[in-house]
N, C-alpha and C positions, 0 to 999 in steps of 0.2 A: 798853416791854415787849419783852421780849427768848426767843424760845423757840429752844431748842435741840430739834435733833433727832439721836436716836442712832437709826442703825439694826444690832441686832445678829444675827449669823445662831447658830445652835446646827443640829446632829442627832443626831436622838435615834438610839441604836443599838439598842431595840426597838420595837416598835407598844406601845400600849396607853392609858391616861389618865395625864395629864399637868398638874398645876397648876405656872403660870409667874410667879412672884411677881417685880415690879420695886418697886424703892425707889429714894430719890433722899433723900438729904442725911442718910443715919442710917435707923434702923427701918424708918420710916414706911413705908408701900406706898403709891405711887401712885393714882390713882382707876379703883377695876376690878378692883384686882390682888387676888387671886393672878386670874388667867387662866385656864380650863380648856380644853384639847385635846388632841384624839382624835388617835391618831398610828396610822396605817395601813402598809404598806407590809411587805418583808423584812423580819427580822434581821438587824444588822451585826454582830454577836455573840449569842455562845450563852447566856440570860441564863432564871435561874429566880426566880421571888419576888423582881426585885430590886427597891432603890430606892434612887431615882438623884437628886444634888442637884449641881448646880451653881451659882456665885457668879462675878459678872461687877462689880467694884464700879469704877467711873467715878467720878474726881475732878469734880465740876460746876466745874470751873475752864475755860473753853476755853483747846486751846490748837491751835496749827497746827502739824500733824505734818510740811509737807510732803511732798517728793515719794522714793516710799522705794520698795526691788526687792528684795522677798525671795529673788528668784535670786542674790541675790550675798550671802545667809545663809549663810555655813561650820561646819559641824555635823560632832563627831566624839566616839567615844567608844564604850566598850564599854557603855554603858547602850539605845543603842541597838536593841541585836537582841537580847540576854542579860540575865536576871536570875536570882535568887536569892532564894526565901523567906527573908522576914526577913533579909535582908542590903541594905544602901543600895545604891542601882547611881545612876552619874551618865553625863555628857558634859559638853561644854562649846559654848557656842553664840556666833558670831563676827559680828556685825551690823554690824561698822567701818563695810565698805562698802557698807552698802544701806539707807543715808538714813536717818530719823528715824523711828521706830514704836514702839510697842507689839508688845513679845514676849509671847505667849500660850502655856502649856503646858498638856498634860492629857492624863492615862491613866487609860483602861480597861480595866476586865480580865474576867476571866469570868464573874462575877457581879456588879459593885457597881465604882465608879470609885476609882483608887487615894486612901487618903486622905487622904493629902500628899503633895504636889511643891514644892519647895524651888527656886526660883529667885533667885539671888544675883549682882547686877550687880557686875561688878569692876573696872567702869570701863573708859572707852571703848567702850560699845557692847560688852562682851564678856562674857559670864553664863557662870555654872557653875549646871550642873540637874541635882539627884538626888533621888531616889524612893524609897519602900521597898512591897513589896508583899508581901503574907503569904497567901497563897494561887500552889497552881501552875496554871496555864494559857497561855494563850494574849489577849495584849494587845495592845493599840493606842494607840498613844504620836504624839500629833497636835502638831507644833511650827507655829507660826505668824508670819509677820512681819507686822503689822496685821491685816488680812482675807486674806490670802494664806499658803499653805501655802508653809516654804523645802523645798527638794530633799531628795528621799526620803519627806518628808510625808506620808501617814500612815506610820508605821515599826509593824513587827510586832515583838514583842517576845514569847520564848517563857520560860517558866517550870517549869523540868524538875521 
């Protein structure tokens, strides 16, 4: 018998109720799932009636990621700090040298999480990431190498 254990972090960027649905191998929900919880605390964003979904889908393959340092993740691009209702905005993310991971991307924005991000490996450990968002405000655009934020992490991202 063989159990795997994942442990994954999230935060929520308002208080309120909260179902956390996990699956494993397709549809299915695990035993329990969906989850219910109470989320207390600030706002990390300015958010009205919204709702919010995220997707974390895990290959049940193990594998050994080794030993990786998101500080040496090279991150550039005008998608960074600027966007554009309904216009794509990108950057490009440089992972050469900082070991073997999983890159994690994801934006939010003033009401509801953007909703799609396009991550496209180009070989070598080197991705192109664009967005589109249709709505103006004020975002936060959270890059990740494994469990570690690379440099500049979380990035604010404004929407004129």
């Amino acid at each position: 018998l063989l159990t795997l254990l994942l442990l994954v972090h999230y935060t929520p960027m308002a208080p309120g109720n909260y179902l956390i649905s996990i699956k494993y191998g397709g549809p299915n929900h695990i035993s329990g799932s969906p989850f219910k919880a109470k989320v207390t605390g600030s706002r990390l964003v300015s958010v009205t009636n919204a709702s919010e979904t995220s997707t974390l889908t895990v290959d049940p393959v193990l594998r050994s990621l080794g030993d990786s340092d998101a500080s040496k993740v090279q991150i550039r691009g005008p998608g960074l700090s600027k966007a554009s209702v309904g216009r794509r905005s990108s950057f490009s993310v440089d992972c050469s040298k900082a070991g073997k991971n999983m890159l994690q991307v994801g934006v939010y924005g003033p009401e509801v999480p953007c909703e799609e991000v396009l991550v496209k490996h180009m070989g070598g450990l080197q991705y192109n990431v664009s967005y589109l968002l249709n709505e103006r405000g004020s975002y936060i655009l959270v890059v990740k190498w494994g469990d570690d934020h690379v440099p500049g992490s979380p990035f604010h991202v404004s929407v004129p």
